[in-house]
C-alpha positions in Angstrom: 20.1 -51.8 91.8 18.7 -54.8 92.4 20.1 -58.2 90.7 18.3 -61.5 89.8 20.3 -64.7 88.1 19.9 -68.1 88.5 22.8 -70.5 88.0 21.7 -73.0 86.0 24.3 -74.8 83.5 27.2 -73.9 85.3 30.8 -74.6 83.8 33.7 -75.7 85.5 35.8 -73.6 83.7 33.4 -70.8 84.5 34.2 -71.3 88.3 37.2 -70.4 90.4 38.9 -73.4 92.7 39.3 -71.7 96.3 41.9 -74.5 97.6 39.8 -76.4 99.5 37.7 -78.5 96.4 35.2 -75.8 96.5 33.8 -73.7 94.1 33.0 -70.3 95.4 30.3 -68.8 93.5 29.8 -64.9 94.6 31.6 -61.7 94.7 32.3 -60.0 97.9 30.3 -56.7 97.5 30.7 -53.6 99.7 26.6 -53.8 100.2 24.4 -53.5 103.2 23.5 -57.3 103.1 25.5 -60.3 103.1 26.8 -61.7 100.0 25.0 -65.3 99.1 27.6 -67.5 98.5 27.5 -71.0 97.8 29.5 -73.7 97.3 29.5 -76.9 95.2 32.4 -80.2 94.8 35.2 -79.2 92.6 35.2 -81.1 89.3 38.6 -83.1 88.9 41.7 -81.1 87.9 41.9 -80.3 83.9 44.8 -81.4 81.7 46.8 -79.1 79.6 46.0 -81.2 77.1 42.3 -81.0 75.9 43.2 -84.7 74.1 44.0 -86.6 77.7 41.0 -84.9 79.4 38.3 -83.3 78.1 36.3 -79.9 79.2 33.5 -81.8 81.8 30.2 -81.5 81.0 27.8 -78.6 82.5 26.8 -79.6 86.3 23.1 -79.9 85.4 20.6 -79.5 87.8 21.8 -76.6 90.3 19.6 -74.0 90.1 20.2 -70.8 92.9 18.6 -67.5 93.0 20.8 -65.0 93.2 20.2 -61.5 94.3 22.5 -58.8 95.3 21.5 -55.2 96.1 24.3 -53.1 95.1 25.5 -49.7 96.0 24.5 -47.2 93.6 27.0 -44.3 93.5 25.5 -41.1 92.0 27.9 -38.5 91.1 26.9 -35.0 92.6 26.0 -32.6 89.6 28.5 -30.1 89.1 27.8 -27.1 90.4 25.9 -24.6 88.7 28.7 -22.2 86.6 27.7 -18.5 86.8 26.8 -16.8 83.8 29.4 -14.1 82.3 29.4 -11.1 83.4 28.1 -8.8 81.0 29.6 -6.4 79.2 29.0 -2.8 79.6 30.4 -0.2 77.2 30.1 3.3 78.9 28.2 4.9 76.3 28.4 8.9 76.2 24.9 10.5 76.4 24.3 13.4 74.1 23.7 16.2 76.7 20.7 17.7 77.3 19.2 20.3 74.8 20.4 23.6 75.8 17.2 25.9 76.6 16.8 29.6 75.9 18.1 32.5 78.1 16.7 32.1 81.9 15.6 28.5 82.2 17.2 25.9 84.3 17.1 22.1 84.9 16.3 20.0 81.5 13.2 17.8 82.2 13.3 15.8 79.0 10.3 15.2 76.6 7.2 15.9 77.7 3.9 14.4 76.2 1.8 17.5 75.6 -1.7 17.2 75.2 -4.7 20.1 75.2 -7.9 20.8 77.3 -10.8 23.1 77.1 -12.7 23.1 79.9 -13.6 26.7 81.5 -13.3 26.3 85.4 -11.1 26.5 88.0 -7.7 25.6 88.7 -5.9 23.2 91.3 -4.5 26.0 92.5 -7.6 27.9 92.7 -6.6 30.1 89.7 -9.1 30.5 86.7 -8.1 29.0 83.3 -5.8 30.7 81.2 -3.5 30.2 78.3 -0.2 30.6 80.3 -1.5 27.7 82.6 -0.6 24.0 82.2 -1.8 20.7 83.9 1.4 19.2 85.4 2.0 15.3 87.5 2.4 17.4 90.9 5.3 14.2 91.4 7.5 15.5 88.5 6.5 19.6 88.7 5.6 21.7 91.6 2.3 23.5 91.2 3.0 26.9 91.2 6.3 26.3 89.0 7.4 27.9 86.0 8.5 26.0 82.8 9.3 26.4 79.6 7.7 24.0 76.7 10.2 24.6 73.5 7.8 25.7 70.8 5.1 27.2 73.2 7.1 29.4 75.7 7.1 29.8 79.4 3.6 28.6 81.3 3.0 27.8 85.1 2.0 24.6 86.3 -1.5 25.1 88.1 -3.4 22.7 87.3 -3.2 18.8 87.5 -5.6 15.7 86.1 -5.8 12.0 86.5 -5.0 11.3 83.1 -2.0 13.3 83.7 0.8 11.4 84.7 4.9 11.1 84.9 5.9 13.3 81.5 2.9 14.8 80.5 1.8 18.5 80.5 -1.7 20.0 79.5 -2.3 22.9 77.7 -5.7 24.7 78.1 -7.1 26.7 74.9 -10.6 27.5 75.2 -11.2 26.3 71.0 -12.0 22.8 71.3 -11.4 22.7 67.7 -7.7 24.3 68.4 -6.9 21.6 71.1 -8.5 18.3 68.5 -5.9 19.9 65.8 -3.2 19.8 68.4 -3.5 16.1 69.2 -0.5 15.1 71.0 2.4 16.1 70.8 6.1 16.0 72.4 8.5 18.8 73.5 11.4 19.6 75.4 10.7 20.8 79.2 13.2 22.7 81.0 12.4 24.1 84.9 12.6 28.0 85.2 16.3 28.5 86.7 16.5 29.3 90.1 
């Protein structure tokens, strides 16, 4: 921080006496720079009394730049405080729906959509009713689940619009599969 005065009506009771009829005018600084300091007569001794001698008159006249470059201290920010840990109540999950006699592994809720294109197969199979279009990264082609409302079907066929939790069933109505729509159902894996 950078300071800028000029003395200009200075006081002699403003002013500090170092002994030796000098005033000092200054303050010793811990700063990079040396500390102007000047000096100036000492007006005569004051009286107790403000009858027998009265305050002197301002020294007019002296006029000195003063500029002192201090030190500027910043405090370090605190550190940064971690946020709570959060809290994390073990919640108990319902378990899985249990499927009918003979399946295995619970795959959750499957999207299930309909298709009714005549052709073949991924797996080189015709079309059929107990076929299904499958995410070959969630069921094997060639495996056997069971869709709860529909029964057991094999996975044979796959699709690019078929992805993660999604099965296809093929019906060759068009009209059937447009009443379908989409719909969701549990998927369990044939057990092993």
């Amino acid at each position: 921080m950078l300071l800028g005065a000029f003395v200009r009506d200075v006081r002699a009771a403003d002013l500090v006496a170092t002994g030796h009829h000098e005033l000092a005018v200054g303050v010793d600084l811990p700063v990079s720079r040396p500390v102007l300091r000047f000096s100036m007569p000492v007006v005569p001794a004051l009286s107790a009394s403000p009858a027998v001698a009265p305050v002197p008159e301002p020294v007019q006249g002296v006029e000195v730049p003063l500029a002192v470059s201090l030190p500027v201290e910043v405090e370090a920010p605190p550190p940064p405080v971690a946020p709570p840990e959060p809290i994390v109540q073990q919640v108990a999950e319902d378990p899985p729906p249990a499927g009918p006699e003979g399946t295995g592994e619970y795959l959750g809720s499957f999207k299930v959509t309909c298709y009714a294109l005549q052709g073949i197969t991924f797996s080189g199979a015709p079309v059929a009713l107990d076929g299904v279009a499958v995410d070959p990264a969630v069921i094997d082609i060639g495996a056997s689940v069971y869709i709860d409302g529909l029964g057991w079907k094999v996975a044979r066929d796959t699709g690019r619009l078929i992805i993660d939790k999604t099965i296809d069933i093929w019906n060759p109505s068009r009209d059937w599969c447009i009443q379908w729509g989409v719909q969701y159902h549990d998927v369990w894996s044939a057990a092993r």
